[in-house]
C-alpha positions as CSV (number, residue, x, y, z in Angstrom):
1,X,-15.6,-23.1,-13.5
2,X,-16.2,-19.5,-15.0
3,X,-14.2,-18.2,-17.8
4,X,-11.4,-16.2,-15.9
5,X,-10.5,-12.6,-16.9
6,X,-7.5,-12.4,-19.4
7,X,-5.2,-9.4,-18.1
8,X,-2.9,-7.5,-20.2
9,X,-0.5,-5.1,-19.1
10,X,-1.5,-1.7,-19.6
11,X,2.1,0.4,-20.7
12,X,1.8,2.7,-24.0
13,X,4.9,4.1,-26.3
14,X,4.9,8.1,-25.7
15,X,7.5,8.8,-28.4
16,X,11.0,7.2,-27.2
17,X,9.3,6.8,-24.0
18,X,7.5,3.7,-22.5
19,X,4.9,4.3,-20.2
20,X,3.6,1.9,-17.3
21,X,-0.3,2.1,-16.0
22,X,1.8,1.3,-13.0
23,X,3.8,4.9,-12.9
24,X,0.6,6.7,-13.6
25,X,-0.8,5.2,-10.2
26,X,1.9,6.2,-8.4
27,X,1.8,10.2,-9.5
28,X,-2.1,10.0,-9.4
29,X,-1.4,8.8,-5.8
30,X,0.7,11.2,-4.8
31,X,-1.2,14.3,-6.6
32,X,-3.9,13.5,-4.5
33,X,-2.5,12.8,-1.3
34,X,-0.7,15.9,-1.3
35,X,-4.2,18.0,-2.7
36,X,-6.1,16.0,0.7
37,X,-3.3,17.0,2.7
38,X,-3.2,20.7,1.8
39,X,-6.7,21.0,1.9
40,X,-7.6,19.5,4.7
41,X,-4.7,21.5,7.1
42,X,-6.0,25.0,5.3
43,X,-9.4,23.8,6.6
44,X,-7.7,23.7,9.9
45,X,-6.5,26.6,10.0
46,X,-2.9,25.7,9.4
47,X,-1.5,27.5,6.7
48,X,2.5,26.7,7.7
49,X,2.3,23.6,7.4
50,X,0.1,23.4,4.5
51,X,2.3,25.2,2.8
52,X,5.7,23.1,3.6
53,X,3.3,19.7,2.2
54,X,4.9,19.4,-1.4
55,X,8.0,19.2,0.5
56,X,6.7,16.7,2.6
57,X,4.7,14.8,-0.3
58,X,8.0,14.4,-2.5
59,X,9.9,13.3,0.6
60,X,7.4,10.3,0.7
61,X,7.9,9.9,-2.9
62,X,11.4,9.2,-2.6
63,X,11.1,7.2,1.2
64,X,8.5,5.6,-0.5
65,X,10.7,4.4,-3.2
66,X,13.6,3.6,-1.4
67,X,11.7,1.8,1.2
68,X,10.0,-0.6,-0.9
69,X,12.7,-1.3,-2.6
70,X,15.0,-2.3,0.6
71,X,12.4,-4.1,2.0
72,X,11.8,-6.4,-1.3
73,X,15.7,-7.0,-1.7
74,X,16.1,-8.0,2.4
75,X,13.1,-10.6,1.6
76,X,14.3,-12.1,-1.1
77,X,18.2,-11.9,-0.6
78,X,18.6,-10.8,-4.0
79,X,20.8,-7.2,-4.7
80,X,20.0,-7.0,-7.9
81,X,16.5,-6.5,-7.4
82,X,17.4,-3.0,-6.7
83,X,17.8,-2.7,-10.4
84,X,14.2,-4.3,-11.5
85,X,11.2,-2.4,-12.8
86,X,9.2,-4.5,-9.8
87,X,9.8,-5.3,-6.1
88,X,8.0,-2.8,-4.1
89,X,6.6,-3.6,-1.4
90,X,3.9,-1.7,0.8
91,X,4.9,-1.7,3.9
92,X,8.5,-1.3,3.3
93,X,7.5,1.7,1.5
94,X,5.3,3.5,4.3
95,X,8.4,2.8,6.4
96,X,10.5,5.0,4.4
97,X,7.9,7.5,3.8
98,X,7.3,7.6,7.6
99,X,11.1,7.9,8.4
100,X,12.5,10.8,5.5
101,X,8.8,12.8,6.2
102,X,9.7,12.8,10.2
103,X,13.2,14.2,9.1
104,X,11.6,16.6,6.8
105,X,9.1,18.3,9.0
106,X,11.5,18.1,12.2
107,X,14.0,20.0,10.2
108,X,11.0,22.6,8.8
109,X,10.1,22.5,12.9
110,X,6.8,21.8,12.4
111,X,4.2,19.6,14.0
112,X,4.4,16.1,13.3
113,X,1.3,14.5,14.8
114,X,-0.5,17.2,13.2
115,X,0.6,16.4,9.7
116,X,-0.3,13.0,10.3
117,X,-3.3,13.2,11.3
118,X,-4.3,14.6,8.1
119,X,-1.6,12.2,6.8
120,X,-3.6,9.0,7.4
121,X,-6.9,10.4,5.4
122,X,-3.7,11.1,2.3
123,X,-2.7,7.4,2.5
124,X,-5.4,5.8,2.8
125,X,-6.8,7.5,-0.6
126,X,-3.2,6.9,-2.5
127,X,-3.0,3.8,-1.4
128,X,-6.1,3.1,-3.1
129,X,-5.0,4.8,-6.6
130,X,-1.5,3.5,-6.2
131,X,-2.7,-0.2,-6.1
132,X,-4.8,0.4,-9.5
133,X,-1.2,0.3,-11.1
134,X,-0.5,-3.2,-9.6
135,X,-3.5,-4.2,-11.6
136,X,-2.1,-2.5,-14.6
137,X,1.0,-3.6,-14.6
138,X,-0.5,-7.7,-13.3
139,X,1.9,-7.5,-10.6
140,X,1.4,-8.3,-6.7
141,X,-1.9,-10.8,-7.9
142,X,-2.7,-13.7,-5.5
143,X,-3.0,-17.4,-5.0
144,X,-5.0,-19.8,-7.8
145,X,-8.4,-19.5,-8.0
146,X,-11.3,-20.3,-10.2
147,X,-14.3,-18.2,-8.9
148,X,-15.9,-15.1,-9.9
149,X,-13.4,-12.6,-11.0
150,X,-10.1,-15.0,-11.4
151,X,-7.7,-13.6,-13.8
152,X,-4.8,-14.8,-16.1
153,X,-1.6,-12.9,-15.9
154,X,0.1,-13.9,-18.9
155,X,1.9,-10.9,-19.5
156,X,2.1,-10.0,-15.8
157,X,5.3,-8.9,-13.3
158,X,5.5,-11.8,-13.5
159,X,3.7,-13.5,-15.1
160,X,1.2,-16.5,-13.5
161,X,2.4,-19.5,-15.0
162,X,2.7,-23.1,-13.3
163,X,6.4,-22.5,-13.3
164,X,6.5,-18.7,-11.4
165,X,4.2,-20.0,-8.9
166,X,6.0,-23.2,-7.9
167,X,9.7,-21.6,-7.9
168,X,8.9,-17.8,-6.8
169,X,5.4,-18.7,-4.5
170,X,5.9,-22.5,-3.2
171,X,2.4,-23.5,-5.0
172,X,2.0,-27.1,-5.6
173,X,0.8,-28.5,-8.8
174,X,0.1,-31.9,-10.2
175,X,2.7,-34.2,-11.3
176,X,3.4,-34.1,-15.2
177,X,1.6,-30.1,-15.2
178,X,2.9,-27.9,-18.2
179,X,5.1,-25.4,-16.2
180,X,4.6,-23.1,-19.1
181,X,0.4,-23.1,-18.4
182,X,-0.8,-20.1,-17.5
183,X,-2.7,-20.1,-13.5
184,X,-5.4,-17.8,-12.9
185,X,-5.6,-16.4,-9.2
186,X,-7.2,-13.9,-7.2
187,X,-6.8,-10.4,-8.4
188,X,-5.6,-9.6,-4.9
189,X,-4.7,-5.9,-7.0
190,X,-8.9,-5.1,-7.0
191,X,-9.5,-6.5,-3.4
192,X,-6.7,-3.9,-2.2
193,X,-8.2,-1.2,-4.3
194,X,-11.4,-1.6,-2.7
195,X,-10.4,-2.3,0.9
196,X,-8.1,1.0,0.4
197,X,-11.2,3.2,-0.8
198,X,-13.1,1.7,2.1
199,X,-9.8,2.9,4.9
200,X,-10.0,6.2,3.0
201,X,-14.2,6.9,4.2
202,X,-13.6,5.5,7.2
203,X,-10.9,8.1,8.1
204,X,-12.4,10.9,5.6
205,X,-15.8,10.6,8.0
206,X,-13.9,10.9,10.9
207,X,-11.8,13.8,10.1
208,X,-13.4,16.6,12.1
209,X,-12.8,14.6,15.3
210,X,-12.3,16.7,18.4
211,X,-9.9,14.3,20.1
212,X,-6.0,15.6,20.1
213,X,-3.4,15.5,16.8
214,X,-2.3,12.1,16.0
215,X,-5.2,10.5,17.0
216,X,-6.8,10.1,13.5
217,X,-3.0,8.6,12.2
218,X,-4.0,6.0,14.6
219,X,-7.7,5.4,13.6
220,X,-5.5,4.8,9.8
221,X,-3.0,2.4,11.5
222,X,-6.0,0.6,12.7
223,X,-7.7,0.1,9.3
224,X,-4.6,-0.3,7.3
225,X,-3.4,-3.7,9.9
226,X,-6.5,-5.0,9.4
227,X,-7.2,-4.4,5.6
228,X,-3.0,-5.6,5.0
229,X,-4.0,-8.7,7.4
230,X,-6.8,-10.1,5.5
231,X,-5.3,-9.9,2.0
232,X,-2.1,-11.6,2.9
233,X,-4.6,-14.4,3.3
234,X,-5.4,-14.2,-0.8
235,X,-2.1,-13.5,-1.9
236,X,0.5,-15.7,-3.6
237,X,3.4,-15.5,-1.0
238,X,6.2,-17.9,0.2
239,X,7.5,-16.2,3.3
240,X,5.1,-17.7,6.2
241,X,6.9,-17.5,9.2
242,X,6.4,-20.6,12.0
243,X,3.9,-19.2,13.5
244,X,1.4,-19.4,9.8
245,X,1.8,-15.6,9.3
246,X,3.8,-13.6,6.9
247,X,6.2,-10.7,7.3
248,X,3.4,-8.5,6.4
249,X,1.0,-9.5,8.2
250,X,3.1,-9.6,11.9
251,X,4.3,-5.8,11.0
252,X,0.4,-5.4,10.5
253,X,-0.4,-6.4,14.1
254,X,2.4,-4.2,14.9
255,X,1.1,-1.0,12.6
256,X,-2.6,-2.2,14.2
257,X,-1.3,-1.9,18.1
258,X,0.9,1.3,17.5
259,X,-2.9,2.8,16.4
260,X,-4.9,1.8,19.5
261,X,-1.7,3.2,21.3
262,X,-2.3,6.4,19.7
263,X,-6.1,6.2,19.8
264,X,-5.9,5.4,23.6
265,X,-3.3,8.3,24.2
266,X,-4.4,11.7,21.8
267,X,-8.2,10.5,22.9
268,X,-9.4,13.8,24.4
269,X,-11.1,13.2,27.7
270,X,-15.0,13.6,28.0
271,X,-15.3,17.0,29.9
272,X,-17.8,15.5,33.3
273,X,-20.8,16.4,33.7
274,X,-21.7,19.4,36.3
């Protein structure tokens, strides 16, 4: 067994203020979504809707927020988890984001599947940011594990002892094992990170495509089902539905087949040959 990887939170004092590696994340994640997004739609040609994108970006912020939130407190049935510094939850955030960045640009009467299609290279690059501040904050880790690169969340939201993991994750343990030990897992934080910067070149390379507007959202919905698919498989969850699959990884398949919808139906036709 190899020595696993002690994590400590990562929050500093700026004067009266506490501040969370976490909240960082998120406004790096953001910043740079909404720098991608511009950028990419002046390329285009498309300096309306470029210019109504901070609009847009802080809609997501807030969707984003109240999303995640939502979705957490229907999982776990508990209100007050409204209230906590943790709970967010991925896909119940994109949901919001989706749903108040639809109403924002209908209302500007702009393009939708134009924005997203620059919106899926944006998500794909803050999603990868954003989940450095799980890892910062040692929330959102994974099941136990000893191999290379297991970390201890002693201090973590929350933290990985014998006791979180049997009550909050259904983990079995040993009879007669200290519930106060602390378990190390997989960093499930560093696997998302990666997989997230992998989605973002994937969609980055394939961003002067020639197909129709919305067709590059769907190449993102492919990657992002498949990436949110694999690391339910690593993460410490209690919500496995009869079928062996979690929540998030059956509104995966579902993000997954809404892409090759839209792949399938923006794809512009190959011109025949004379």
């Amino acid at each position: 067994m190899l020595s696993p990887i002690q994590h400590l939170p990562a929050n500093f004092q700026l004067g009266p203020l506490e501040v969370t590696g976490f909240g960082l994340a998120v406004l790096a994640a953001f910043a740079i979504s909404q720098i991608i997004c511009q950028r990419e739609l002046w390329r285009r040609g498309f300096d309306k809707e470029a210019d109504a994108i901070p609009d847009i970006v802080l809609a997501a912020l807030v969707g984003t927020l109240i999303g995640a939130k939502t979705y957490y407190v229907v999982l776990t049935g508990d209100p007050g988890a409204f209230l906590s510094r943790g709970g967010f939850v991925f896909w119940g955030g994109f949901m919001g984001a989706v749903a108040l960045c639809w109403a924002v640009i209908k209302a500007k009467k702009l393009n939708f599947l134009r924005i997203a299609d620059v919106a899926g290279i944006a998500i794909a690059a803050g999603y990868s940011v954003g989940r450095t501040g799980c890892w910062a904050v040692g929330d959102d880790y994974g099941r136990p594990w000893n191999g290379f690169l297991a970390t201890q969340f002693p201090e973590g939201a929350p933290p990985s002892t014998v006791s979180v993991m049997s009550s909050q994750f259904g983990v079995t343990f040993p009879a007669g094992t200290n519930p106060m030990d602390v378990v190390a897992v997989h960093p499930t934080q560093l696997y998302e990170t990666l997989m997230g910067f992998i989605m973002f070149l994937v969609v980055w390379n394939l961003r002067k495509h020639t197909n129709k507007e919305g067709w590059l959202f769907g190449v993102y919905c492919i990657v992002a089902g498949v990436e949110r698919f694999i690391v339910e498989f690593f993460r410490a969850k209690d919500d496995a539905l009869t079928v062996g699959l979690t929540t998030a990884q059956i509104i995966a398949i579902t993000i997954f087949t809404i892409g090759v919808g839209l792949i399938v139906s923006r794809r512009r036709p190959v011109p025949a040959a004379t």
